[in-house]
N, C-alpha and C positions, 0 to 999 in steps of 0.2 A: 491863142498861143500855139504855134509850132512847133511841134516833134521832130528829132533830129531818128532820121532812120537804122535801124538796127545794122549795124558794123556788119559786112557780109562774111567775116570770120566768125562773129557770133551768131549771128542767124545758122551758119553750119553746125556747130555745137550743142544749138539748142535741137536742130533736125534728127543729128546723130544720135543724142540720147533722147531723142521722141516727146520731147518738151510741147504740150500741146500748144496752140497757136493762140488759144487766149491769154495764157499767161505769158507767152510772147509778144501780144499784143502789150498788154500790161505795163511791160517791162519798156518798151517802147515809150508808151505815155507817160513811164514813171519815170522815165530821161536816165534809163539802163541800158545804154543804148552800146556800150564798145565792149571789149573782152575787159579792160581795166578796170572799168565801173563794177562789173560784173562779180569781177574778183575781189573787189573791195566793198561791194554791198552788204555782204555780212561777214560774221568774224569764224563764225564755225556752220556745219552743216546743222547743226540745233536748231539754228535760228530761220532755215528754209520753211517751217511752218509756216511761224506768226509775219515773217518780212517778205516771204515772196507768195505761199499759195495761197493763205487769209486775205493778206492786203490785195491779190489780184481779182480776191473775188469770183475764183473758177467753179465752175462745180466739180471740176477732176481733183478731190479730195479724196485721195486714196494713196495706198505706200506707191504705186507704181509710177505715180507721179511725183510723189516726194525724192521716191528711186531717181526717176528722170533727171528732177531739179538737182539733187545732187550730185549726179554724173556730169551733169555739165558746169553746174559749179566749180569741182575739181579741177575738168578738163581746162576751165578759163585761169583758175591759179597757176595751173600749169605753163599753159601759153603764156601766161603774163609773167610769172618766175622767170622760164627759161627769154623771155626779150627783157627785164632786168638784168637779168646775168651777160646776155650782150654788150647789153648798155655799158655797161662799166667795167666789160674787157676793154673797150675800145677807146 
């Protein structure tokens, strides 16, 4: 089965908040691969634990990494609100 490559607006996002590379990897095989998917993976930052750094399997279990995942969590709601809110000026 083939992996569709990491969105290179997400690939930034995750760089920016220092997301380390195997839970990027991860996130890749686990077909998270665009900022919408991203945004839509979970419902709150609560759930960055058990859905993104457990299931990836990292060994970078620590807040600075939870820190990470959910800065750029945010940042992809963000991107993704503000290009709905386009969508349907238009």
């Amino acid at each position: 089965m083939s992996t569709l490559p990491l969105e290179d607006s997400l690939k930034e996002i995750l760089k920016d908040n220092h997301v380390p590379d195997d839970i990027a990897n991860w996130m890749q095989t686990a077909g998270c691969c665009t900022i919408k998917l991203f945004a839509d993976w979970i419902e709150d930052s609560k759930e960055v634990e058990d859905n993104i750094i457990k299931a990836s399997g990292t060994a970078h279990q620590d807040r600075r990494t939870r820190s990470s995942v959910i800065g750029a969590w945010k940042d992809a709601v963000s991107m993704n609100n503000r290009r709905l809110k386009r969508l349907s000026e238009n």
